[in-house]
mmCIF file as Biopython writes it, N, C-alpha, C and O atoms, coordinates in Angstrom:
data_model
#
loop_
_atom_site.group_PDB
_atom_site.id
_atom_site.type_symbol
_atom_site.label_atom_id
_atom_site.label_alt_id
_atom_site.label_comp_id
_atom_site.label_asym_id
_atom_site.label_entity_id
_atom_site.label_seq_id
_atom_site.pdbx_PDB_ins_code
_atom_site.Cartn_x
_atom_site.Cartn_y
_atom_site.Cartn_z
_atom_site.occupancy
_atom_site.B_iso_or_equiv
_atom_site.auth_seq_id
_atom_site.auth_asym_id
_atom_site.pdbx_PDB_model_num
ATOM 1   N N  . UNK A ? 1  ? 12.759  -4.440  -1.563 1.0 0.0 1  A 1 
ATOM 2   C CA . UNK A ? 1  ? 13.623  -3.283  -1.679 1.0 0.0 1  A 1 
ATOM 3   C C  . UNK A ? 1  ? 12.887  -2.074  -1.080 1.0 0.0 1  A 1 
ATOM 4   O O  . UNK A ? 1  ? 11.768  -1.576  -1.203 1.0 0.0 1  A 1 
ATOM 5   N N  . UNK A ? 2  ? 13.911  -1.840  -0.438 1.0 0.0 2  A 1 
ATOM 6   C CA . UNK A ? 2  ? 12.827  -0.282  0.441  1.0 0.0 2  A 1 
ATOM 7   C C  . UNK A ? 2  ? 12.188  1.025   -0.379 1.0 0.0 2  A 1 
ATOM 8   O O  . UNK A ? 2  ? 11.080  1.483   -0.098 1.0 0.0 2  A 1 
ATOM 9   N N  . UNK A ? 3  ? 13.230  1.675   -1.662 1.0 0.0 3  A 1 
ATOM 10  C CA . UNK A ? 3  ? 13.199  2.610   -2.212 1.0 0.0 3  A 1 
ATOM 11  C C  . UNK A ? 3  ? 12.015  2.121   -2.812 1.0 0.0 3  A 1 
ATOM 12  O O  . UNK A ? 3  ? 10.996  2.795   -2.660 1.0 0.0 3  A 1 
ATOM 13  N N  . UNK A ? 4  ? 11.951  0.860   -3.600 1.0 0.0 4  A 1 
ATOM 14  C CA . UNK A ? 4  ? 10.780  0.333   -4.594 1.0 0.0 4  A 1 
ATOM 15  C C  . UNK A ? 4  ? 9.621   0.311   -3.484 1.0 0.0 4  A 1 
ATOM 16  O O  . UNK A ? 4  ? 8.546   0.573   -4.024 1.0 0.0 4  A 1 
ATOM 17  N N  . UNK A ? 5  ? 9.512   0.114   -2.293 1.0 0.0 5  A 1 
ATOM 18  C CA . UNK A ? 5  ? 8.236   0.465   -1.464 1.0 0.0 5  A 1 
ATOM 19  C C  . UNK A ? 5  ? 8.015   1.492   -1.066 1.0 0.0 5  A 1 
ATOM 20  O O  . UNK A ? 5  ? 6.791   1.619   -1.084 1.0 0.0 5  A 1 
ATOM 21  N N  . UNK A ? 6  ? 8.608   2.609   -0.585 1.0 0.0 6  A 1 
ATOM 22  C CA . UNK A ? 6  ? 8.416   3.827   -0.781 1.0 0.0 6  A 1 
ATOM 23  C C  . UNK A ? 6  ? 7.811   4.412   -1.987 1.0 0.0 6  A 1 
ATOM 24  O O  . UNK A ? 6  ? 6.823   5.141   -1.908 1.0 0.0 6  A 1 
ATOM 25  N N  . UNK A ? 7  ? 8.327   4.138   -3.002 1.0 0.0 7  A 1 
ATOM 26  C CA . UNK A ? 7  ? 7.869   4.493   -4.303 1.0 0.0 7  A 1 
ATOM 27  C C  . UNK A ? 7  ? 5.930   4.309   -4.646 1.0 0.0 7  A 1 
ATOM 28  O O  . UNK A ? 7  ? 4.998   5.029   -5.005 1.0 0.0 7  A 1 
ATOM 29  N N  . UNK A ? 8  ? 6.194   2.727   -4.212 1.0 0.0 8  A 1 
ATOM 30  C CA . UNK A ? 8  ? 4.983   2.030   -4.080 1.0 0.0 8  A 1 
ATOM 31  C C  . UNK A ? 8  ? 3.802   2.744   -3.501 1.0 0.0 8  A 1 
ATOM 32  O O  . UNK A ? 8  ? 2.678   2.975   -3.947 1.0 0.0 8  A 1 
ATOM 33  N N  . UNK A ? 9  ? 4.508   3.072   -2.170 1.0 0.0 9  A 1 
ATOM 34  C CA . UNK A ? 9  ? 3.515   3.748   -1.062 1.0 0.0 9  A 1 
ATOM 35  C C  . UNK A ? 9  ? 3.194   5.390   -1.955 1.0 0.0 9  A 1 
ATOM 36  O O  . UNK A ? 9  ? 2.156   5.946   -1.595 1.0 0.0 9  A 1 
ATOM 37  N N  . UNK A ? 10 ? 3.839   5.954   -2.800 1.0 0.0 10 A 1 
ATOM 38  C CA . UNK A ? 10 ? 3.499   7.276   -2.876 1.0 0.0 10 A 1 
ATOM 39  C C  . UNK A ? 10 ? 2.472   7.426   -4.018 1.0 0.0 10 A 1 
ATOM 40  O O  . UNK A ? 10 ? 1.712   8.377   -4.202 1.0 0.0 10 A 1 
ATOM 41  N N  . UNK A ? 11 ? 2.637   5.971   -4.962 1.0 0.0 11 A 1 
ATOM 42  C CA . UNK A ? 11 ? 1.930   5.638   -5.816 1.0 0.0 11 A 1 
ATOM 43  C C  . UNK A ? 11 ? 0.338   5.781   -5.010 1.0 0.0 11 A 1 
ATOM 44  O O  . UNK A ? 11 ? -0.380  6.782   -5.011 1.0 0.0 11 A 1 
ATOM 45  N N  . UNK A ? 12 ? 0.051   4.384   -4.312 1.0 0.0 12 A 1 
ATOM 46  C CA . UNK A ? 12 ? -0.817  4.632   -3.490 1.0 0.0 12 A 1 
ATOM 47  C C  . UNK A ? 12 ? -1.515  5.595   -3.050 1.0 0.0 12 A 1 
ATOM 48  O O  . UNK A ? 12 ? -2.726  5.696   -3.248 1.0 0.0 12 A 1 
ATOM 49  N N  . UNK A ? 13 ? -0.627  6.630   -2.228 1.0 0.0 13 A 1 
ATOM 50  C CA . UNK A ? 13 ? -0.977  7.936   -1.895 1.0 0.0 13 A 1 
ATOM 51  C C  . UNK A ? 13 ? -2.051  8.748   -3.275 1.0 0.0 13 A 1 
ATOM 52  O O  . UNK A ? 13 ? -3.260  8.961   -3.176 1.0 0.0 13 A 1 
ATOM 53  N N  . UNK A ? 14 ? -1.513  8.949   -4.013 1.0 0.0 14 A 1 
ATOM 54  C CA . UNK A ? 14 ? -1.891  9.413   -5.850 1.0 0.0 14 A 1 
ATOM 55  C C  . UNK A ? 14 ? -3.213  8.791   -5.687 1.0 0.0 14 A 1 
ATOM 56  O O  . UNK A ? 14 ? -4.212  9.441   -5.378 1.0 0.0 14 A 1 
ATOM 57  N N  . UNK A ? 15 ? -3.206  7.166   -5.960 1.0 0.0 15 A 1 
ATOM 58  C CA . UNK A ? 15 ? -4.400  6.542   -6.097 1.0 0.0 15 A 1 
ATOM 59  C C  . UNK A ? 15 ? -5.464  7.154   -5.519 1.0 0.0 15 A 1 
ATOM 60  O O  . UNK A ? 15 ? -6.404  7.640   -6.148 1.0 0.0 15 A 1 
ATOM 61  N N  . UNK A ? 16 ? -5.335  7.144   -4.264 1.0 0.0 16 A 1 
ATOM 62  C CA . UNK A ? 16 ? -5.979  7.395   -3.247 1.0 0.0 16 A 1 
ATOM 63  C C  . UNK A ? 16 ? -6.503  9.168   -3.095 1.0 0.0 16 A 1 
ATOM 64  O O  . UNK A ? 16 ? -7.681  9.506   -2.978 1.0 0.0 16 A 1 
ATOM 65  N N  . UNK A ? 17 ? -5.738  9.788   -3.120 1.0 0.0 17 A 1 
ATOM 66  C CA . UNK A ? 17 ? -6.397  10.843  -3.530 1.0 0.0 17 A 1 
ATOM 67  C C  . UNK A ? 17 ? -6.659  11.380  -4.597 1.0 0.0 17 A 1 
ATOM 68  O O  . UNK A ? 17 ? -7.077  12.536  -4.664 1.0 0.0 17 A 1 
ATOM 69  N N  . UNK A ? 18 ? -6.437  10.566  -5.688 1.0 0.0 18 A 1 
ATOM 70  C CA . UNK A ? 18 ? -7.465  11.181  -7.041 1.0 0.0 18 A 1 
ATOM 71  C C  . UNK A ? 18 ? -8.602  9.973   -7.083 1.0 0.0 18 A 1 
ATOM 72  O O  . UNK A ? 18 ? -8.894  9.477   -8.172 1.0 0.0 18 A 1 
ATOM 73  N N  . UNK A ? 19 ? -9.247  9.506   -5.830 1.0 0.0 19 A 1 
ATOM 74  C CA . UNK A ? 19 ? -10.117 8.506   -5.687 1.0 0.0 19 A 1 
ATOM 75  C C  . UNK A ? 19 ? -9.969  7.702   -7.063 1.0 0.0 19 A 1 
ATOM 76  O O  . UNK A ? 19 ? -10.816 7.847   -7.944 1.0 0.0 19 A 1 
ATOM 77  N N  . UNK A ? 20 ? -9.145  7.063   -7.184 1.0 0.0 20 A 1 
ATOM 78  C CA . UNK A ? 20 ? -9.202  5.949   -8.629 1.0 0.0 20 A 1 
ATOM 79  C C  . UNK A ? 20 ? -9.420  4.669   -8.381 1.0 0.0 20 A 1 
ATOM 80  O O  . UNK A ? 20 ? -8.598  4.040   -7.714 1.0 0.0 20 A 1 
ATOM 81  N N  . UNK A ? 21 ? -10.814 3.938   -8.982 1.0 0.0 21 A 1 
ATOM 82  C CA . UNK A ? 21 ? -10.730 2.893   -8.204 1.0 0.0 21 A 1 
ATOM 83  C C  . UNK A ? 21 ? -9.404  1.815   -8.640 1.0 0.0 21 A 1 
ATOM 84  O O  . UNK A ? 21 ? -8.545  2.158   -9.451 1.0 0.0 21 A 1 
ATOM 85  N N  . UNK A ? 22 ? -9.409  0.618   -8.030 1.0 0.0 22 A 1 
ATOM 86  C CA . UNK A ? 22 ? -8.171  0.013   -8.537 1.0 0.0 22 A 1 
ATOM 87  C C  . UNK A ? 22 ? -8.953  -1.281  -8.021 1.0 0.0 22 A 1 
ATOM 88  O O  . UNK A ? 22 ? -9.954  -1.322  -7.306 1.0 0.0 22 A 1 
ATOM 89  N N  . UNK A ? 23 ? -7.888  -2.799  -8.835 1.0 0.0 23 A 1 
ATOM 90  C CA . UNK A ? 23 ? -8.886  -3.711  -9.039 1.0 0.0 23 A 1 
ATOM 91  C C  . UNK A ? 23 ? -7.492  -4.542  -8.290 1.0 0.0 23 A 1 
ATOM 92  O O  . UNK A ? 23 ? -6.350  -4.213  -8.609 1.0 0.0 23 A 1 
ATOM 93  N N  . UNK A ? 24 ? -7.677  -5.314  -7.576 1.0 0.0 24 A 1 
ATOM 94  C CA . UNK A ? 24 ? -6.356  -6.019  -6.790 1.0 0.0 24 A 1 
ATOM 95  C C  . UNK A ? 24 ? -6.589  -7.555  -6.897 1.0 0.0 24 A 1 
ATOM 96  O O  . UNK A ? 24 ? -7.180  -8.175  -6.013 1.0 0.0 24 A 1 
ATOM 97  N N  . UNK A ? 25 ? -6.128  -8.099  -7.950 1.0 0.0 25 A 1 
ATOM 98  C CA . UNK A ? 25 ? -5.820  -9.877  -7.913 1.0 0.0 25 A 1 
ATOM 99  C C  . UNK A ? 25 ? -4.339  -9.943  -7.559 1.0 0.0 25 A 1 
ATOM 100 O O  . UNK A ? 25 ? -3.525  -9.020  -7.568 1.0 0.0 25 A 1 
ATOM 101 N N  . UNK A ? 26 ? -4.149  -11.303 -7.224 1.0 0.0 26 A 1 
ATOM 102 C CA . UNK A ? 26 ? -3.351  -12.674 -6.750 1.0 0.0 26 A 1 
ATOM 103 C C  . UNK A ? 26 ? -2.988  -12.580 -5.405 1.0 0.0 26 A 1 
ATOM 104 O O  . UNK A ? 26 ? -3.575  -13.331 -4.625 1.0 0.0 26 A 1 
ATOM 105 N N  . UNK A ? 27 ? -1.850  -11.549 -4.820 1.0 0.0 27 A 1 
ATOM 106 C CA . UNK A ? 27 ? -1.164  -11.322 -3.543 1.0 0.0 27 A 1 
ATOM 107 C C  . UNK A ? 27 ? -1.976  -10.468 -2.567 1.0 0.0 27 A 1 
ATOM 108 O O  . UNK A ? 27 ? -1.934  -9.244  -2.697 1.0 0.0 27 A 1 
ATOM 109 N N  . UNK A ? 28 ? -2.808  -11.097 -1.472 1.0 0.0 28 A 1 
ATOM 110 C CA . UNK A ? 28 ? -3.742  -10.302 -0.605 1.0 0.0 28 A 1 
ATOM 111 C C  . UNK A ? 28 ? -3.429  -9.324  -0.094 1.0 0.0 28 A 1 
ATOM 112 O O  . UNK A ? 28 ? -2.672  -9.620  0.830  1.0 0.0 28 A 1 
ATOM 113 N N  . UNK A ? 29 ? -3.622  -7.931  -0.175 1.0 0.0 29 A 1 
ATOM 114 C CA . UNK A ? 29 ? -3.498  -6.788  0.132  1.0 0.0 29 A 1 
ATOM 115 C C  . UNK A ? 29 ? -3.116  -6.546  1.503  1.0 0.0 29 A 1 
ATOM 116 O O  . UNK A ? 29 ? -2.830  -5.510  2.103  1.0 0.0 29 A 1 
ATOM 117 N N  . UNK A ? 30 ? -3.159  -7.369  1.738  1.0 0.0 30 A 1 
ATOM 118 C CA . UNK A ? 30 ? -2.236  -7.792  3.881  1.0 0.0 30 A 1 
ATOM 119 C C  . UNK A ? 30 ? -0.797  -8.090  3.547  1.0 0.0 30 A 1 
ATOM 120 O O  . UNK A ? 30 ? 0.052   -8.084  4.439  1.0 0.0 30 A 1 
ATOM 121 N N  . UNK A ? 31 ? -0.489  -8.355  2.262  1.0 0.0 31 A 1 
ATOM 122 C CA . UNK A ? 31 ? 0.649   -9.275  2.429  1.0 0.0 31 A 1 
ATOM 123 C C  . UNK A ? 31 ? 1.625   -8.873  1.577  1.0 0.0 31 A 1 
ATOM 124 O O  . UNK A ? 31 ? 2.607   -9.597  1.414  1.0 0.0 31 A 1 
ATOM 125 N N  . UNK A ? 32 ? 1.457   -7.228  0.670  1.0 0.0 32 A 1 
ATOM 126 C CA . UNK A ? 32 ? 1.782   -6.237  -0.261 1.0 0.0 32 A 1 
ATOM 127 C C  . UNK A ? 32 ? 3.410   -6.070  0.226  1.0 0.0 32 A 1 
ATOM 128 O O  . UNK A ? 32 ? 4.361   -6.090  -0.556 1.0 0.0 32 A 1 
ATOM 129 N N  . UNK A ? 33 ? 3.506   -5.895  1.748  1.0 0.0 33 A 1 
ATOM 130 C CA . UNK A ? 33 ? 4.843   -5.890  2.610  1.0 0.0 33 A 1 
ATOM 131 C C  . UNK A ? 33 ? 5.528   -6.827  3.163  1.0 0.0 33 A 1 
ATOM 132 O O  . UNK A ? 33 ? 4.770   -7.316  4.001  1.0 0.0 33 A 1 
ATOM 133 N N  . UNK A ? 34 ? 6.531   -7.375  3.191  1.0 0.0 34 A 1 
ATOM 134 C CA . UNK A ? 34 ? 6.787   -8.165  4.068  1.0 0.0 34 A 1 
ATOM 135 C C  . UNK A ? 34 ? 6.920   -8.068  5.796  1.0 0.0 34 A 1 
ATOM 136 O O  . UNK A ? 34 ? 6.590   -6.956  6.207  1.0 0.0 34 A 1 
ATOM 137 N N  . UNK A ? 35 ? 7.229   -8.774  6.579  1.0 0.0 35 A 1 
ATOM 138 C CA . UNK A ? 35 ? 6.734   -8.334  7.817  1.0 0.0 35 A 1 
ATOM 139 C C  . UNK A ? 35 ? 8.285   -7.752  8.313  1.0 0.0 35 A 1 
ATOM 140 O O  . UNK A ? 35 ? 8.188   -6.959  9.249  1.0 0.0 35 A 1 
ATOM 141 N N  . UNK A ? 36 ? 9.267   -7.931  7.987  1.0 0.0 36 A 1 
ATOM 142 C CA . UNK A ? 36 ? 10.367  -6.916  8.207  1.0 0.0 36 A 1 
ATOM 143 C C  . UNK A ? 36 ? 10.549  -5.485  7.479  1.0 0.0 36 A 1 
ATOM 144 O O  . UNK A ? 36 ? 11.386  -4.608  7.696  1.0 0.0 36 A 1 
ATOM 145 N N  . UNK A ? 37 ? 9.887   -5.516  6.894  1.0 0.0 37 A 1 
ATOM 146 C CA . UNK A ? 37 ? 9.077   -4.030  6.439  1.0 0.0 37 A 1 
ATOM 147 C C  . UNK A ? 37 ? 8.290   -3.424  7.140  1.0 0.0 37 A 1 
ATOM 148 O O  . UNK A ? 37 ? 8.308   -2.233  7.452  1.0 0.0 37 A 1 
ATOM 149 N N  . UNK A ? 38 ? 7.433   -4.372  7.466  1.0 0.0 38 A 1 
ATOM 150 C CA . UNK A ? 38 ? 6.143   -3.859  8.714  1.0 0.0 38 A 1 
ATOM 151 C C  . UNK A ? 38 ? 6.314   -3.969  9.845  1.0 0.0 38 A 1 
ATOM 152 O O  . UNK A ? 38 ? 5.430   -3.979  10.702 1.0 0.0 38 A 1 
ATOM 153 N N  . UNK A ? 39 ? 7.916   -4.105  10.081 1.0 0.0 39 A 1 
ATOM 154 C CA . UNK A ? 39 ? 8.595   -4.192  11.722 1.0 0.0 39 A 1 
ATOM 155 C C  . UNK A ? 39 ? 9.965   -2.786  11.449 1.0 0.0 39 A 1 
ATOM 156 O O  . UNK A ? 39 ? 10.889  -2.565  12.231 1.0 0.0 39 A 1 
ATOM 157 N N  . UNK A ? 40 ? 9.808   -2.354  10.690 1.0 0.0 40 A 1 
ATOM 158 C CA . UNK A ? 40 ? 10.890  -1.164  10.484 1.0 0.0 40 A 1 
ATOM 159 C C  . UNK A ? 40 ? 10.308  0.450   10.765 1.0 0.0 40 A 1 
ATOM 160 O O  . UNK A ? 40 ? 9.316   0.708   11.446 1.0 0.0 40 A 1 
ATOM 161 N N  . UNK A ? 41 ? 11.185  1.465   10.060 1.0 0.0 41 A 1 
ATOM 162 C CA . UNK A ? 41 ? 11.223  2.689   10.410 1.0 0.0 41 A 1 
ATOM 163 C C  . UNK A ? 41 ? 9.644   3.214   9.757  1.0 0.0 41 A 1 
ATOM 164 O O  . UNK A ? 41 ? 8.852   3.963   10.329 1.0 0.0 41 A 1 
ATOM 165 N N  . UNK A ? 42 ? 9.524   2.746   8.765  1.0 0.0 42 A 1 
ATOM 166 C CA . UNK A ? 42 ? 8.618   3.133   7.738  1.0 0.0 42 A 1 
ATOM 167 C C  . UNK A ? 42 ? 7.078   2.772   8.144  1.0 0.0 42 A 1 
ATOM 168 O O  . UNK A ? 42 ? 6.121   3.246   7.533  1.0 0.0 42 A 1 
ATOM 169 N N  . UNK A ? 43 ? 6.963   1.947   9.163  1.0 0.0 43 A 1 
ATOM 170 C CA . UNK A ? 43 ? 5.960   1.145   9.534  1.0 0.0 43 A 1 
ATOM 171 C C  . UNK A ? 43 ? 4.334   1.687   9.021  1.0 0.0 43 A 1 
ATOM 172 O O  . UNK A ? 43 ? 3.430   1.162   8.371  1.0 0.0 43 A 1 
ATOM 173 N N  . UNK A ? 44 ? 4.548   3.155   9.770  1.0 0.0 44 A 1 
ATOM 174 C CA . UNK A ? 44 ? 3.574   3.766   9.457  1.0 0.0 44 A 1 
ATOM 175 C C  . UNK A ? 44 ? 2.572   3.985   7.911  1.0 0.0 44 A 1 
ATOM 176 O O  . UNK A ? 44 ? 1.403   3.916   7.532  1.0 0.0 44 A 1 
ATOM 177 N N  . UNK A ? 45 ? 3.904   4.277   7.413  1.0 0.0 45 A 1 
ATOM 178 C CA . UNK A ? 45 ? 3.673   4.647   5.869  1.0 0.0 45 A 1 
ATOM 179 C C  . UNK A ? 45 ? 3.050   3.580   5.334  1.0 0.0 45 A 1 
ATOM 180 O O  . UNK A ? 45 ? 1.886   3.791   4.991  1.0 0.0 45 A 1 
ATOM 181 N N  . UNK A ? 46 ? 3.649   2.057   5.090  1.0 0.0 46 A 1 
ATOM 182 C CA . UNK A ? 46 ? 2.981   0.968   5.085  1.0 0.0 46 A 1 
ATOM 183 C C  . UNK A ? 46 ? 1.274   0.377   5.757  1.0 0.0 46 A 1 
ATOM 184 O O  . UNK A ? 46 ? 0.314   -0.131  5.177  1.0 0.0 46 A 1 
ATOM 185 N N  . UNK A ? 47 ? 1.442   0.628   6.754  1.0 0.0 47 A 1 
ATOM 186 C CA . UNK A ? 47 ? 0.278   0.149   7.335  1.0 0.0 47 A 1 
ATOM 187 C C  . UNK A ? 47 ? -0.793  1.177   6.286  1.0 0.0 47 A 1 
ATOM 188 O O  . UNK A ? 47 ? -1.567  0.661   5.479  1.0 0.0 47 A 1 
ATOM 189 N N  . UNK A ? 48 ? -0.642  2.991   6.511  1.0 0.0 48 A 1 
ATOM 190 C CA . UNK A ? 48 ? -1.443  3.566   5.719  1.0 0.0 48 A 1 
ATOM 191 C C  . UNK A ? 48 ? -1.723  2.844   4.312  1.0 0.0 48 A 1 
ATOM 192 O O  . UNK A ? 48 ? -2.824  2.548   3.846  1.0 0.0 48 A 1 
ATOM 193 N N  . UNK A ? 49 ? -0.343  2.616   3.701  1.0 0.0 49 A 1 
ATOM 194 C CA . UNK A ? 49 ? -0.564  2.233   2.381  1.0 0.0 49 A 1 
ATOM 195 C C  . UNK A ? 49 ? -1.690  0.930   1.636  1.0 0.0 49 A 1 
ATOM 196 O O  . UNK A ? 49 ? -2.288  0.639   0.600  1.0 0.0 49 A 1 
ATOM 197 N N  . UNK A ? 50 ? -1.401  0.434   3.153  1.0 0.0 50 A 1 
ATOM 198 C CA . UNK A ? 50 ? -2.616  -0.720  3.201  1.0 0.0 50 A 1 
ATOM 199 C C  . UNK A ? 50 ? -3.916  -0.378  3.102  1.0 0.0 50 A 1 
ATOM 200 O O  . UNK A ? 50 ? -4.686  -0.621  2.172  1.0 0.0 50 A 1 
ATOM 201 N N  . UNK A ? 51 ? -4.210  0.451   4.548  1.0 0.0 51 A 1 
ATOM 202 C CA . UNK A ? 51 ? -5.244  0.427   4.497  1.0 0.0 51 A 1 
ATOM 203 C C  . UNK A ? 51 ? -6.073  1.922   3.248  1.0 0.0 51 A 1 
ATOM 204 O O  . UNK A ? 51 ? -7.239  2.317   3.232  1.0 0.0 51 A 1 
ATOM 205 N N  . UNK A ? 52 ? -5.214  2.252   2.627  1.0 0.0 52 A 1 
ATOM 206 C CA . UNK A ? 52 ? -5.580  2.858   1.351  1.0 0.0 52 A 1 
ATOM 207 C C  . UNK A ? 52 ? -5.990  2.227   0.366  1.0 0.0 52 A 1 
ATOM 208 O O  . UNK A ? 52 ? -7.114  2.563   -0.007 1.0 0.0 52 A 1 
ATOM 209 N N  . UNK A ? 53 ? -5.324  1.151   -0.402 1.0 0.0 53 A 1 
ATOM 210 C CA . UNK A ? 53 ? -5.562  0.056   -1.102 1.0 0.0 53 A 1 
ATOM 211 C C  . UNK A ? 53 ? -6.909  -0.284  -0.595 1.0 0.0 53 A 1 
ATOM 212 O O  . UNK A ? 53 ? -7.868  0.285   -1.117 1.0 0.0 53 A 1 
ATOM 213 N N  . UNK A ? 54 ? -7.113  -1.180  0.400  1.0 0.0 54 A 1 
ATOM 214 C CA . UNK A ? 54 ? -8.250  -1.567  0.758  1.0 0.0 54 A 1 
ATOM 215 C C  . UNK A ? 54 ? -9.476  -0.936  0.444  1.0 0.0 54 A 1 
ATOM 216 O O  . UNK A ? 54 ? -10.496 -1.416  -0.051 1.0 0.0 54 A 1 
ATOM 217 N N  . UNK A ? 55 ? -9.130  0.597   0.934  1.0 0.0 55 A 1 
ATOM 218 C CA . UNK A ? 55 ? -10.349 1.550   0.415  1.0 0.0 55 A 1 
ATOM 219 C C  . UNK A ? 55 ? -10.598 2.368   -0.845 1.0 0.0 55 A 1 
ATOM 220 O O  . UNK A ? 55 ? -11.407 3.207   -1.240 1.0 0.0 55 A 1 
ATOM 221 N N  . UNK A ? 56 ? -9.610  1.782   -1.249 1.0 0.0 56 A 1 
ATOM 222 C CA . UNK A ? 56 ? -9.561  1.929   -2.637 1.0 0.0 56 A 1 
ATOM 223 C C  . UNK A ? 56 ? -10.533 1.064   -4.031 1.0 0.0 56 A 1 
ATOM 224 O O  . UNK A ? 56 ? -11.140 1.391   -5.051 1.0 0.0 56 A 1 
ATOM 225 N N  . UNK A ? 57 ? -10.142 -0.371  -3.160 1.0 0.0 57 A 1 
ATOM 226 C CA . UNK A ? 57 ? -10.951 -1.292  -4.085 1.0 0.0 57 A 1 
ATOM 227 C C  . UNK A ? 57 ? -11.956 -1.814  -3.458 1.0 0.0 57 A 1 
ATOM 228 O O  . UNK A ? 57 ? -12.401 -2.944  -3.655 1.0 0.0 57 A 1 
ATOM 229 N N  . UNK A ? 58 ? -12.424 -0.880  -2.546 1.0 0.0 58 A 1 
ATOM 230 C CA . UNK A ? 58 ? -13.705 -1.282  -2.145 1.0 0.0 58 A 1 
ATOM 231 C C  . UNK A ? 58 ? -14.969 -0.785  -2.614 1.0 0.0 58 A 1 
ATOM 232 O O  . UNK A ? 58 ? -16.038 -1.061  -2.070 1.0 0.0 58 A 1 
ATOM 233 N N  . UNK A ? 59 ? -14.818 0.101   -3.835 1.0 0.0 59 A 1 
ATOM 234 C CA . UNK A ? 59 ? -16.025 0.137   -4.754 1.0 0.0 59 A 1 
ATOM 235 C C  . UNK A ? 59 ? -15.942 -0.613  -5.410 1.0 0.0 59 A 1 
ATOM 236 O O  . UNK A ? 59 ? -16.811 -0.787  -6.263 1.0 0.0 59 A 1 
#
């Protein structure tokens, strides 16, 4: 659902700038979107959202 990933992504955003770490089990953080998500308007926002996560739980 798009609105619920948007949502997702702003969550993220938050995370990310109140540096919080965050701890990520089961679904690999590549794979948070589906790829007709990551082929749409939003693309950008997503890809960031990724690579936020990532640097997120990399302490």
């Amino acid at each position: 659902d798009q609105s619920a990933a948007l949502r997702f992504v702003a969550f993220v955003d938050r995370v990310y700038d109140a540096q919080l770490p965050i701890r990520a089990t089961g679904t690999g953080l590549d794979q948070v979107f589906p790829d007709e998500m990551l082929a749409g308007g939003y693309r950008k926002k997503y890809l960031r959202a990724i690579s936020r996560l990532n640097a997120s739980t990399a302490a």
